[in-house]
PDB file of N, CA, C and O in Angstrom, chain B, residues numbered from 101:
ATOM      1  N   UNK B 101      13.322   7.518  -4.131  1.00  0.00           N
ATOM      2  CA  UNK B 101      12.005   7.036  -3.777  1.00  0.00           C
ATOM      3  C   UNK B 101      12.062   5.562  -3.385  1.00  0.00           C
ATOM      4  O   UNK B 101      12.813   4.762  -3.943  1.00  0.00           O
ATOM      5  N   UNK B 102      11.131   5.214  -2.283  1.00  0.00           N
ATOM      6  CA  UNK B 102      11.715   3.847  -2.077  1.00  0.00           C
ATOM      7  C   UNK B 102      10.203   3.175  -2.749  1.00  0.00           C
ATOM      8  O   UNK B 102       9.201   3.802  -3.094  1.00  0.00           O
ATOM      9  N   UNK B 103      10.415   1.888  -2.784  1.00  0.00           N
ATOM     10  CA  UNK B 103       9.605   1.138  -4.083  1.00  0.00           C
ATOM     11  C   UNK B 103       9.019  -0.095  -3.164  1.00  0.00           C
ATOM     12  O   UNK B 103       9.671  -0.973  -2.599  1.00  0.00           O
ATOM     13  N   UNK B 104       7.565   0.104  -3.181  1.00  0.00           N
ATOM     14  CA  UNK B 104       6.435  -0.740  -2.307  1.00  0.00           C
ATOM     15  C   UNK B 104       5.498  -1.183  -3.566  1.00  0.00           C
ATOM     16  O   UNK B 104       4.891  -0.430  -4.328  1.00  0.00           O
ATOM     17  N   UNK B 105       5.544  -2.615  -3.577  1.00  0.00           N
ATOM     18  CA  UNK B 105       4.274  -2.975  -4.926  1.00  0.00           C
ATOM     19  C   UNK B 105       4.211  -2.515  -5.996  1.00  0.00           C
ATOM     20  O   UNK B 105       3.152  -2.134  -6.496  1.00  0.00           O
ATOM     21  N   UNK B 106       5.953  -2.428  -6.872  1.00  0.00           N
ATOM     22  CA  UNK B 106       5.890  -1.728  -7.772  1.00  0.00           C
ATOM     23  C   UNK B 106       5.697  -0.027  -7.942  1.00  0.00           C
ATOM     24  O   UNK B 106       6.143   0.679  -8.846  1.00  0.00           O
ATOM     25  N   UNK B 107       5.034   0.300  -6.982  1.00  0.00           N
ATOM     26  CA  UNK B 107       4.972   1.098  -7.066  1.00  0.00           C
ATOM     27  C   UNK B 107       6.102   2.487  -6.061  1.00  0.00           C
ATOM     28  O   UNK B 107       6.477   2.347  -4.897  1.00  0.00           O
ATOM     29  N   UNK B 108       6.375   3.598  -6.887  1.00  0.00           N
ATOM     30  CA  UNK B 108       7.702   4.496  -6.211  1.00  0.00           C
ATOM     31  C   UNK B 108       6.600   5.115  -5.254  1.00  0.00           C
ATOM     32  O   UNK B 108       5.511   5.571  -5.606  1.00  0.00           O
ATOM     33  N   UNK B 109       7.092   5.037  -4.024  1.00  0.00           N
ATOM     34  CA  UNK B 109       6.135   6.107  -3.386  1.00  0.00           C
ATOM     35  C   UNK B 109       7.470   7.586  -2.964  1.00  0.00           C
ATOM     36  O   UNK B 109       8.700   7.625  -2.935  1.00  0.00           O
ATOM     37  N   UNK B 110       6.126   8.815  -2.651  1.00  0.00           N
ATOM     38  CA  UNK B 110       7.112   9.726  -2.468  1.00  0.00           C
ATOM     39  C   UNK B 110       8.198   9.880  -0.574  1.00  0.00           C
ATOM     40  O   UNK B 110       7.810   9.669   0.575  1.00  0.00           O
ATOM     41  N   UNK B 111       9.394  10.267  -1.053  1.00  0.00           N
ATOM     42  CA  UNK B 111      10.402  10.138   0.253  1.00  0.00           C
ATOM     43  C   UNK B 111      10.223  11.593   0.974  1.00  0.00           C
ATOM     44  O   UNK B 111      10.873  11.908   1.971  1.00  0.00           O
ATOM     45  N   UNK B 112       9.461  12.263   0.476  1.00  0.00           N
ATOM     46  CA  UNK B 112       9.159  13.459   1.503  1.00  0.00           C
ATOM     47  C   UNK B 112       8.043  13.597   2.171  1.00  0.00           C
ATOM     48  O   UNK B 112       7.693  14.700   2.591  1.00  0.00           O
ATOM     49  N   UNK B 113       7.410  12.615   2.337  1.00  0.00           N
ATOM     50  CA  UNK B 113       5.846  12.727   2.761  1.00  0.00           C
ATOM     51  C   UNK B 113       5.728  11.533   4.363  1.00  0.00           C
ATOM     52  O   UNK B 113       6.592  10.689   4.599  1.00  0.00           O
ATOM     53  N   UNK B 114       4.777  11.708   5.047  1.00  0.00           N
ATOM     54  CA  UNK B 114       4.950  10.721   5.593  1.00  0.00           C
ATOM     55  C   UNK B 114       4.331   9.229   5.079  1.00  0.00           C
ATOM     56  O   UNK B 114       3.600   8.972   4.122  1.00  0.00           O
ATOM     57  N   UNK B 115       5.007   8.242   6.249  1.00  0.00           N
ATOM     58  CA  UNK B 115       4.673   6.755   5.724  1.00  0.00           C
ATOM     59  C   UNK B 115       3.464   6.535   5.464  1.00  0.00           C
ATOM     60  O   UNK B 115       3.174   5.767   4.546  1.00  0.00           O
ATOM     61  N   UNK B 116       2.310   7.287   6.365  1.00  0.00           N
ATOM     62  CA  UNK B 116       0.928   6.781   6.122  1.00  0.00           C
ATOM     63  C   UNK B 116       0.610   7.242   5.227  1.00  0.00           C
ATOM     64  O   UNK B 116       0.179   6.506   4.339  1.00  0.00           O
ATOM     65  N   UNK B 117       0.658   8.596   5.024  1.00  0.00           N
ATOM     66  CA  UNK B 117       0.227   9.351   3.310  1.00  0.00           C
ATOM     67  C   UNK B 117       0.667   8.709   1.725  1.00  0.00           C
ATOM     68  O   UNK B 117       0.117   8.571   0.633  1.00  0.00           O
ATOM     69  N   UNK B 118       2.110   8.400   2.391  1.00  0.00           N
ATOM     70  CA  UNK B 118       3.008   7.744   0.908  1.00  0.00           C
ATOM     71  C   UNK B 118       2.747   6.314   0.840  1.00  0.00           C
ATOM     72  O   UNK B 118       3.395   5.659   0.024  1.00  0.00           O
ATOM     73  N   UNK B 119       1.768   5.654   1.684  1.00  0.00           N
ATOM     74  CA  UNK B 119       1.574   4.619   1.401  1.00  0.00           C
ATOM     75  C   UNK B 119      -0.181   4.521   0.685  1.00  0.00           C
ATOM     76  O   UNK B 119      -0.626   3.551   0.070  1.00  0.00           O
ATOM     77  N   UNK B 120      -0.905   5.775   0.982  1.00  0.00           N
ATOM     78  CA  UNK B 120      -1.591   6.092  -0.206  1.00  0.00           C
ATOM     79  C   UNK B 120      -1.851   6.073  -1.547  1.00  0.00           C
ATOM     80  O   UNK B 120      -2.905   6.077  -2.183  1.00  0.00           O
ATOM     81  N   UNK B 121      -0.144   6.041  -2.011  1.00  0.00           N
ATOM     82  CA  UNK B 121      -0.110   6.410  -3.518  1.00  0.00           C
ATOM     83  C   UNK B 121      -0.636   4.886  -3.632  1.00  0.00           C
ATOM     84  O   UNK B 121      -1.658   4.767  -4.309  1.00  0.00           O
ATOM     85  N   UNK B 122      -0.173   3.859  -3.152  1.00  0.00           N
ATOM     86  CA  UNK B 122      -0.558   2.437  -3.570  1.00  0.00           C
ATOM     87  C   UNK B 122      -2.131   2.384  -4.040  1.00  0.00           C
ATOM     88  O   UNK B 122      -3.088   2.921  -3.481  1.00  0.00           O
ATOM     89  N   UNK B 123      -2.121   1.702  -5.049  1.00  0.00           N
ATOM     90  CA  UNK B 123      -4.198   1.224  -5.144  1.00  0.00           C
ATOM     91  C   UNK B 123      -4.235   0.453  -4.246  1.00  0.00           C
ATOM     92  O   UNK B 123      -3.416  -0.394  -3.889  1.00  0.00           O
ATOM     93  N   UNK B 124      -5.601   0.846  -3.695  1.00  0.00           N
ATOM     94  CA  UNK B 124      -5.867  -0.251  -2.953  1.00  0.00           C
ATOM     95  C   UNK B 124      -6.068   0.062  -1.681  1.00  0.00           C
ATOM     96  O   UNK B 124      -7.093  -0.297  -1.102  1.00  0.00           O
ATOM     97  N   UNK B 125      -4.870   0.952  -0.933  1.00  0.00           N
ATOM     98  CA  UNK B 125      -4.453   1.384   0.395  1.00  0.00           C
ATOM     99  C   UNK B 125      -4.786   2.710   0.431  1.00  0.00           C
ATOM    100  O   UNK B 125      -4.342   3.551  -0.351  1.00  0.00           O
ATOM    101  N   UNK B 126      -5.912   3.011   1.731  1.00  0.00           N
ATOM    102  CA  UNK B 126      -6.153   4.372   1.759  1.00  0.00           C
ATOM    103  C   UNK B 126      -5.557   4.358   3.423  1.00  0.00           C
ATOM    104  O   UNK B 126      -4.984   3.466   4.049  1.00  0.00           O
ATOM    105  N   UNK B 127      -5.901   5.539   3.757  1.00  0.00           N
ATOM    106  CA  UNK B 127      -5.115   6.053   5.295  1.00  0.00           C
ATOM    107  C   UNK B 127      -5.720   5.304   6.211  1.00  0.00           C
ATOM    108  O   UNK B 127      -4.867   5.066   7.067  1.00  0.00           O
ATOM    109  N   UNK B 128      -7.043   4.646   6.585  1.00  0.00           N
ATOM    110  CA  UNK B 128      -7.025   4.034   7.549  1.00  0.00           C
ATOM    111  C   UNK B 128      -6.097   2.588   7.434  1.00  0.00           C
ATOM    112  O   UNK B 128      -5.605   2.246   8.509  1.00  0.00           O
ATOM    113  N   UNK B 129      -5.773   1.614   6.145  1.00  0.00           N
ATOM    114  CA  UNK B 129      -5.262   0.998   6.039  1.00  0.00           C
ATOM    115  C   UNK B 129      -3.745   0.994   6.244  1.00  0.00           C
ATOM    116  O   UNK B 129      -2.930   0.142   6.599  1.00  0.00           O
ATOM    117  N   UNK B 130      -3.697   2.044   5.947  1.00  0.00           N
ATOM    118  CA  UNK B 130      -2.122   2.509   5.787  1.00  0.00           C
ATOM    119  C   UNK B 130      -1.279   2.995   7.425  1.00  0.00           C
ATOM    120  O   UNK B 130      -0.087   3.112   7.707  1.00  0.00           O
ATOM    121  N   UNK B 131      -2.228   3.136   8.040  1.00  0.00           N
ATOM    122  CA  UNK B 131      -1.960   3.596   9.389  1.00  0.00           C
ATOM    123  C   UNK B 131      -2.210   2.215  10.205  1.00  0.00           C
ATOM    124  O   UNK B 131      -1.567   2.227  11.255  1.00  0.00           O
ATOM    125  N   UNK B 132      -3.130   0.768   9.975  1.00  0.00           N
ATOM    126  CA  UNK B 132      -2.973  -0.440  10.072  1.00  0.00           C
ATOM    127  C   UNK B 132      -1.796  -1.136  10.036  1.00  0.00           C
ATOM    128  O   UNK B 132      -1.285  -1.708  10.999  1.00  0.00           O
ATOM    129  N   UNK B 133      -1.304  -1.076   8.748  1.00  0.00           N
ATOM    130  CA  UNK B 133      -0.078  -1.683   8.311  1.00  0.00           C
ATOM    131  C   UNK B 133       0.977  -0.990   8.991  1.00  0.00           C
ATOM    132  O   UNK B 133       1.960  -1.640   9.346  1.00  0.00           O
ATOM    133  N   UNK B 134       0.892   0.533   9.275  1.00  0.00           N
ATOM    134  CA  UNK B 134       2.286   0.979  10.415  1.00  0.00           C
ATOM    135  C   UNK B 134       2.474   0.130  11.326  1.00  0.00           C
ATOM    136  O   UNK B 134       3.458  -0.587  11.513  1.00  0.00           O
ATOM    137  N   UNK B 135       1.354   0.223  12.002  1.00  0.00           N
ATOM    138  CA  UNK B 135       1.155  -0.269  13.329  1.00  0.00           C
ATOM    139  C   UNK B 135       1.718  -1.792  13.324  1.00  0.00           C
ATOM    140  O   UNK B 135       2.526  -2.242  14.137  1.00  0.00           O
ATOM    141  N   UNK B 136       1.048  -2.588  12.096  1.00  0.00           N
ATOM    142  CA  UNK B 136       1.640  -4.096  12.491  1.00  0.00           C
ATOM    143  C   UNK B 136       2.643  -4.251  12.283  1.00  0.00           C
ATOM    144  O   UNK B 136       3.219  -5.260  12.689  1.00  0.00           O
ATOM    145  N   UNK B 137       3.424  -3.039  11.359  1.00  0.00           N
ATOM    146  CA  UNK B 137       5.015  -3.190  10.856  1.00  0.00           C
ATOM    147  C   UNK B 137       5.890  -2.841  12.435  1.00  0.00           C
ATOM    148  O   UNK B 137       6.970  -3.367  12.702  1.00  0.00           O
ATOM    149  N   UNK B 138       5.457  -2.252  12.992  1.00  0.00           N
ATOM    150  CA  UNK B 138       6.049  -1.464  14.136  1.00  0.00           C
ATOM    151  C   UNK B 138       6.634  -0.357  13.862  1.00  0.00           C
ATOM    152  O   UNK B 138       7.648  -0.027  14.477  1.00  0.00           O
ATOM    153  N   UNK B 139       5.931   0.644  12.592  1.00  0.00           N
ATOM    154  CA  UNK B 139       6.698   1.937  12.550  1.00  0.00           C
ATOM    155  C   UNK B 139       5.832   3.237  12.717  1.00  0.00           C
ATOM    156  O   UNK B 139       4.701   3.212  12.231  1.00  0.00           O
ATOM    157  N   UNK B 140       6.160   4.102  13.207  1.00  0.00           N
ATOM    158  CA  UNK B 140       5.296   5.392  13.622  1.00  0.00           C
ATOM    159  C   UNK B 140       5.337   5.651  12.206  1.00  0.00           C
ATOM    160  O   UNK B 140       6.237   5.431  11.395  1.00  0.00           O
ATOM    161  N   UNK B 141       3.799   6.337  12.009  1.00  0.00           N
ATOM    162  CA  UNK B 141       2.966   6.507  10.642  1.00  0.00           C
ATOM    163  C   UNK B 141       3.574   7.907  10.499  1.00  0.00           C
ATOM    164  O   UNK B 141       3.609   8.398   9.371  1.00  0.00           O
ATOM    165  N   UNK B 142       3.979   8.484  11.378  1.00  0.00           N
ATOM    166  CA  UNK B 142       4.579  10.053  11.466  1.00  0.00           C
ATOM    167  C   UNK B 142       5.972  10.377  10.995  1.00  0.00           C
ATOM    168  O   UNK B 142       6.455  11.505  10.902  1.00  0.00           O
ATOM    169  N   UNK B 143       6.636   9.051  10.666  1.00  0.00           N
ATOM    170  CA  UNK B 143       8.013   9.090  10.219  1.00  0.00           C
ATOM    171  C   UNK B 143       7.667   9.426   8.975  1.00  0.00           C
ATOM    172  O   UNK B 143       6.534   9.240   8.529  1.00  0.00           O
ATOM    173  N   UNK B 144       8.703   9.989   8.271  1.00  0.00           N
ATOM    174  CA  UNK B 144       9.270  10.362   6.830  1.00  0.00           C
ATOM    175  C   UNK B 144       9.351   9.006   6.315  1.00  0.00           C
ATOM    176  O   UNK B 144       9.589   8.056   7.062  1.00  0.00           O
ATOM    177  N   UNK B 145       9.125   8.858   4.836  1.00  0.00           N
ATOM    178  CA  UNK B 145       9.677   7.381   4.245  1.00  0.00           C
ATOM    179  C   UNK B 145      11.373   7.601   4.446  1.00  0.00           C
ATOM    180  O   UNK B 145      12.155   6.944   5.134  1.00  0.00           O
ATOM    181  N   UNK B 146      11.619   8.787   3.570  1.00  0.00           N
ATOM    182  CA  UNK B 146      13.662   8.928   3.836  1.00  0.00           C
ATOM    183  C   UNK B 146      14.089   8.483   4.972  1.00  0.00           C
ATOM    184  O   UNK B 146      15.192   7.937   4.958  1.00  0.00           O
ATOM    185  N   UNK B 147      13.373   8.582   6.229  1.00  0.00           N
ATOM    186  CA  UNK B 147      14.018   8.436   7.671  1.00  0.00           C
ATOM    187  C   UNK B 147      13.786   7.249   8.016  1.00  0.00           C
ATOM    188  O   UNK B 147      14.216   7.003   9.143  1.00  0.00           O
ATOM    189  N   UNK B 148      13.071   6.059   7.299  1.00  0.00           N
ATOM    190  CA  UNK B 148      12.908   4.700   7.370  1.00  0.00           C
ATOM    191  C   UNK B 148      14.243   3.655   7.072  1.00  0.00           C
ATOM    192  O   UNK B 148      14.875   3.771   6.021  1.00  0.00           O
ATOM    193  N   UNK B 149      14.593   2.659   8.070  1.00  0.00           N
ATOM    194  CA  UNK B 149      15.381   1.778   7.800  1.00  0.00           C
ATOM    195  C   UNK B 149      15.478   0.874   6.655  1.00  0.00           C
ATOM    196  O   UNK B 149      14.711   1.134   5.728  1.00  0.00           O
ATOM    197  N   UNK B 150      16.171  -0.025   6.532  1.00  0.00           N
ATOM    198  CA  UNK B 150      15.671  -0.993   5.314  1.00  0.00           C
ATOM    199  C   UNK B 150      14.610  -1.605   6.233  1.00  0.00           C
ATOM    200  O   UNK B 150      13.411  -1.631   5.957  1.00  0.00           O
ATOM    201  N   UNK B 151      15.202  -2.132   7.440  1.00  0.00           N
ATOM    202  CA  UNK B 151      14.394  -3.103   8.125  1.00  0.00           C
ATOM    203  C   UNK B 151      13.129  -2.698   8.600  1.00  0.00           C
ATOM    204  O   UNK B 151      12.506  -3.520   9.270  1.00  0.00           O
ATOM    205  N   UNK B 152      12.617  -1.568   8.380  1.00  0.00           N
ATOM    206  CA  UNK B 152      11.161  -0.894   8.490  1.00  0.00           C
ATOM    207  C   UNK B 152      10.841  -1.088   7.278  1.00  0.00           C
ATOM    208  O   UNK B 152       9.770  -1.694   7.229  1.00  0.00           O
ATOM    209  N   UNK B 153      11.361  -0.806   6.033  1.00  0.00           N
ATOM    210  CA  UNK B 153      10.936  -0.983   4.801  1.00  0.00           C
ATOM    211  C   UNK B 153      10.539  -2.122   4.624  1.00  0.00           C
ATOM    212  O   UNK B 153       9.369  -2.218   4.254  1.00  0.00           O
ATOM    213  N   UNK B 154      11.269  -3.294   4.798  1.00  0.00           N
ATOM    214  CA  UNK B 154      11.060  -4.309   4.454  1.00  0.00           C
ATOM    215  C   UNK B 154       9.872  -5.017   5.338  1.00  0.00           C
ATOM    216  O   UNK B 154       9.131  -5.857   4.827  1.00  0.00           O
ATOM    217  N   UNK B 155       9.741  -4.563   6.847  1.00  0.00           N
ATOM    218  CA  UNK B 155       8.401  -5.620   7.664  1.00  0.00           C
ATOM    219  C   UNK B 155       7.406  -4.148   6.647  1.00  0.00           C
ATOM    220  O   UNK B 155       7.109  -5.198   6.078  1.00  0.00           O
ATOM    221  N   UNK B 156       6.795  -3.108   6.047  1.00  0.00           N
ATOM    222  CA  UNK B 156       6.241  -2.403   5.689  1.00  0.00           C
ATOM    223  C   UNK B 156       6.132  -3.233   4.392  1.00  0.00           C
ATOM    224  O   UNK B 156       4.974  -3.522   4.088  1.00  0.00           O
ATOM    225  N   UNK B 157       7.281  -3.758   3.413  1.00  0.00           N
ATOM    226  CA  UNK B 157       6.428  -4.442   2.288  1.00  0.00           C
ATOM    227  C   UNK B 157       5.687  -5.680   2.796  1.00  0.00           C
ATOM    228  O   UNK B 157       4.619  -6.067   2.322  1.00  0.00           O
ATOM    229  N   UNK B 158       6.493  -6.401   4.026  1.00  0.00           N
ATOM    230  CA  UNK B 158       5.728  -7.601   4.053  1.00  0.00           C
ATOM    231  C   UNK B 158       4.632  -7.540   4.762  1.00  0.00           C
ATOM    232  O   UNK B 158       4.142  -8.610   5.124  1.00  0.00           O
ATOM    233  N   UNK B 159       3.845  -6.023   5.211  1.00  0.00           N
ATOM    234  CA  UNK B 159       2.753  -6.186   5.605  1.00  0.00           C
ATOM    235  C   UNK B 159       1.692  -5.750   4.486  1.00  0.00           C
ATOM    236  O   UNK B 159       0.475  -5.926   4.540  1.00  0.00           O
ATOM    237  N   UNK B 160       2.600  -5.001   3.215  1.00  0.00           N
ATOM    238  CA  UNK B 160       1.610  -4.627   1.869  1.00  0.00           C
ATOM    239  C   UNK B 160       1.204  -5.614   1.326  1.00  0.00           C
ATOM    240  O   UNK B 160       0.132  -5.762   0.739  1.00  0.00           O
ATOM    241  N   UNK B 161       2.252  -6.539   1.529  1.00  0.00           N
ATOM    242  CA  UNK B 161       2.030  -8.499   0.626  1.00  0.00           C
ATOM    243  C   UNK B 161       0.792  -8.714   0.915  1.00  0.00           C
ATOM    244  O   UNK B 161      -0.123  -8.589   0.101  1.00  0.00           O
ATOM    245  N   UNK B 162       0.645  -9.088   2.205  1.00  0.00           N
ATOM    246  CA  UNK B 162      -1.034  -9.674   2.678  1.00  0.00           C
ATOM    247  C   UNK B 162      -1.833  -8.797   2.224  1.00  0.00           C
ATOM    248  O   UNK B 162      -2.908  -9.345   2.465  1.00  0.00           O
ATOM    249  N   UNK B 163      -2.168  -7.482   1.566  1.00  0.00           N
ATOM    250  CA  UNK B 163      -3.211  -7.358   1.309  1.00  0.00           C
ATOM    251  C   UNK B 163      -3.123  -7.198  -0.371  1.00  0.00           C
ATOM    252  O   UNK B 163      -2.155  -6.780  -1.007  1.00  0.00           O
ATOM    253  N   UNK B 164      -4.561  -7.706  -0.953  1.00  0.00           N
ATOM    254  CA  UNK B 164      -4.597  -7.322  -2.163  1.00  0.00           C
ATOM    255  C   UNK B 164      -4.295  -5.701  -2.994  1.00  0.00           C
ATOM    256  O   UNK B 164      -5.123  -4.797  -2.892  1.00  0.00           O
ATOM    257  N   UNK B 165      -3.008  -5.538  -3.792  1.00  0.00           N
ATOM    258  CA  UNK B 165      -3.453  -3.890  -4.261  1.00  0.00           C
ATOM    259  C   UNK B 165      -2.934  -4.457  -5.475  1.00  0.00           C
ATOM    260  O   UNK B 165      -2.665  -5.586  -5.887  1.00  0.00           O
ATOM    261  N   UNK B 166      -2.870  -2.799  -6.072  1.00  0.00           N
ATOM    262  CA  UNK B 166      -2.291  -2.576  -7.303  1.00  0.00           C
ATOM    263  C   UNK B 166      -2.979  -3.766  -8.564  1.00  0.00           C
ATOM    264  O   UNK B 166      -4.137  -4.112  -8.330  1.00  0.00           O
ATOM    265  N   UNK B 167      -2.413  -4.283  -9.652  1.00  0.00           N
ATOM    266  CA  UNK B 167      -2.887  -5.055 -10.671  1.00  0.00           C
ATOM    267  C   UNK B 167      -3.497  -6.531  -9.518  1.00  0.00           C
ATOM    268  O   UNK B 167      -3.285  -7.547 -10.180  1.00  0.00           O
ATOM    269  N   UNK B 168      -3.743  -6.688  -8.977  1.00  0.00           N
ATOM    270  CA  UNK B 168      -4.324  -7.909  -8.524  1.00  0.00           C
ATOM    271  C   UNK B 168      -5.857  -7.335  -7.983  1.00  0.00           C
ATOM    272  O   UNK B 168      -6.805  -8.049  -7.658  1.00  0.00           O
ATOM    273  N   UNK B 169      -5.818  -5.991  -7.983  1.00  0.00           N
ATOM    274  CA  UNK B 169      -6.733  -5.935  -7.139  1.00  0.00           C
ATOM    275  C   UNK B 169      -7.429  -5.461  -8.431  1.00  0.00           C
ATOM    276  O   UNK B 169      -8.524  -5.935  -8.734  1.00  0.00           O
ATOM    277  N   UNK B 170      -6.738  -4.414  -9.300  1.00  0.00           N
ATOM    278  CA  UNK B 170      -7.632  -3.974 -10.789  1.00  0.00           C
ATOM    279  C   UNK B 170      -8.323  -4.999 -11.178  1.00  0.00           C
ATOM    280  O   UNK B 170      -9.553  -4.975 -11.185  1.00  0.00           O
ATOM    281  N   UNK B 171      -7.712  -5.894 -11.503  1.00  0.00           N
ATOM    282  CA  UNK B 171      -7.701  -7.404 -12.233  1.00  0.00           C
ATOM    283  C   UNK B 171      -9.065  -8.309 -11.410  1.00  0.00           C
ATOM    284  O   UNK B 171      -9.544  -9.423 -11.622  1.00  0.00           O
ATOM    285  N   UNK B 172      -9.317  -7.453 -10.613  1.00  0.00           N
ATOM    286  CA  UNK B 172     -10.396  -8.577  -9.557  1.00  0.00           C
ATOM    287  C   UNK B 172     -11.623  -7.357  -9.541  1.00  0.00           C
ATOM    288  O   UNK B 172     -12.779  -7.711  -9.311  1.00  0.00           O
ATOM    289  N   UNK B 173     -11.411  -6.385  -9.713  1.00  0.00           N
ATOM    290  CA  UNK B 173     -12.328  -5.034  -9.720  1.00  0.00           C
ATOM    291  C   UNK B 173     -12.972  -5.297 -11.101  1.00  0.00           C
ATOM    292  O   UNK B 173     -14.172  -5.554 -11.193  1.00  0.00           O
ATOM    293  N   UNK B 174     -12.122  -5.226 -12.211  1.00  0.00           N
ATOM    294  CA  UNK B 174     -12.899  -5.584 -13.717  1.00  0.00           C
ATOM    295  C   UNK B 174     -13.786  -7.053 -13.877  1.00  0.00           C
ATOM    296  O   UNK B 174     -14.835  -7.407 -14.416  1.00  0.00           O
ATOM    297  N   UNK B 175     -12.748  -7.644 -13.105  1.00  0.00           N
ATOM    298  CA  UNK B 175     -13.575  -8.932 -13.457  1.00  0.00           C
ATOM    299  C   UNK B 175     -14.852  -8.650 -13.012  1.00  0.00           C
ATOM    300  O   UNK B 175     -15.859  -8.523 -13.708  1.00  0.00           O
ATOM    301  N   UNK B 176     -14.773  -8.578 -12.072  1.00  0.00           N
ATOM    302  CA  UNK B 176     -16.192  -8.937 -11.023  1.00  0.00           C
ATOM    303  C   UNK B 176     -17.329  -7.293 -12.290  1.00  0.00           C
ATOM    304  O   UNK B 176     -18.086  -7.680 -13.181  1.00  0.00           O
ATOM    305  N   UNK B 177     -17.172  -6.007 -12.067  1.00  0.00           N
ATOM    306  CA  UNK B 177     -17.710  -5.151 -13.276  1.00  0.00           C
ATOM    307  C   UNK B 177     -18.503  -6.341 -14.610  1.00  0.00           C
ATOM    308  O   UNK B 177     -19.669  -6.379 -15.002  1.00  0.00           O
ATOM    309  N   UNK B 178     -17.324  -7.169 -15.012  1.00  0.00           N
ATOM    310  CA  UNK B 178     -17.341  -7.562 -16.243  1.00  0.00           C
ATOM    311  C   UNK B 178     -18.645  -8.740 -15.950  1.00  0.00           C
ATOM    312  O   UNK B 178     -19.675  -8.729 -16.624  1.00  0.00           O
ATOM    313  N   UNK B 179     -18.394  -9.718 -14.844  1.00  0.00           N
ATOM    314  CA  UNK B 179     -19.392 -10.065 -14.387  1.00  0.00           C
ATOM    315  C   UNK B 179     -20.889  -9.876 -13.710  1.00  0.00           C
ATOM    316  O   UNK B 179     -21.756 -10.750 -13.669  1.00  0.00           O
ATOM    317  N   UNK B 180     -20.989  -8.560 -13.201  1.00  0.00           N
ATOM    318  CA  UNK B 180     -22.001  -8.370 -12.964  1.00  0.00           C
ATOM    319  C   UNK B 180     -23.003  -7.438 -14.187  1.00  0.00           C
ATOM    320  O   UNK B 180     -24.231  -7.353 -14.212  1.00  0.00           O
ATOM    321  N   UNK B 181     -21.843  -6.715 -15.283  1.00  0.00           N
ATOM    322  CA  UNK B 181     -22.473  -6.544 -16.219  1.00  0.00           C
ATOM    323  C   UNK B 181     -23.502  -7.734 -17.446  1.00  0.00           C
ATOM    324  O   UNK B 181     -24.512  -7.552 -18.125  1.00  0.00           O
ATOM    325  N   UNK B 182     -22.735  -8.721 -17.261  1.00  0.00           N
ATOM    326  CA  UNK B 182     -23.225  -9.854 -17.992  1.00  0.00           C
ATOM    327  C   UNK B 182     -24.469 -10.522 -17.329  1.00  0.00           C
ATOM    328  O   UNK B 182     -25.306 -11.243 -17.873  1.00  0.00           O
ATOM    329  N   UNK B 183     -24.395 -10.108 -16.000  1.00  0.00           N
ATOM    330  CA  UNK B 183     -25.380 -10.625 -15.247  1.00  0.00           C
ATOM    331  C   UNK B 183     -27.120  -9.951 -15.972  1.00  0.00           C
ATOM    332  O   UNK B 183     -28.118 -10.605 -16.274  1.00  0.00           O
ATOM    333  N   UNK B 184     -26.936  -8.800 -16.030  1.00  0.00           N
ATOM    334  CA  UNK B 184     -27.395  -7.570 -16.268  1.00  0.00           C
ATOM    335  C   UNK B 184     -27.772  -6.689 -15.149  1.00  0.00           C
ATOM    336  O   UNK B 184     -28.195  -5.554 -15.371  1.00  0.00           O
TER     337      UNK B 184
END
């Protein structure tokens, strides 16, 4: 499994779907980030280079997911609960 934001995504699925598993990233995003990586969303993760892997994490970097994004989801909950 190759490993995006901590997180394992699956190597039999395609890139746009397996970049789903991420929080944060749903398919229109995920089909975004192909595009700016320069990789067809239709490829397999297994059939990905490093060097696709790697412009693919550095286009996950720029966006908020996973614990940064939880961490900003509760807060703000935690704040607008206090608000009332």
């Amino acid at each position: 499994m190759a490993r995006i934001s901590g997180v394992d995504i699956p190597r039999d699925k395609h890139i746009d779907i397996s970049l789903t598993y991420i929080y944060g990233i749903g398919r229109p995003t995920a089909i975004e980030i192909c595009k700016k990586a320069n990789v067809d969303a239709n490829k397999r993760v297994k059939d990905l280079t490093e060097e696709e892997l790697a412009a693919i994490r550095r286009e996950v970097s720029t966006y908020k997911v996973e614990g940064d994004l939880r961490r900003e989801v509760a807060l703000n909950i935690k704040t607008l609960m206090e608000i009332g």
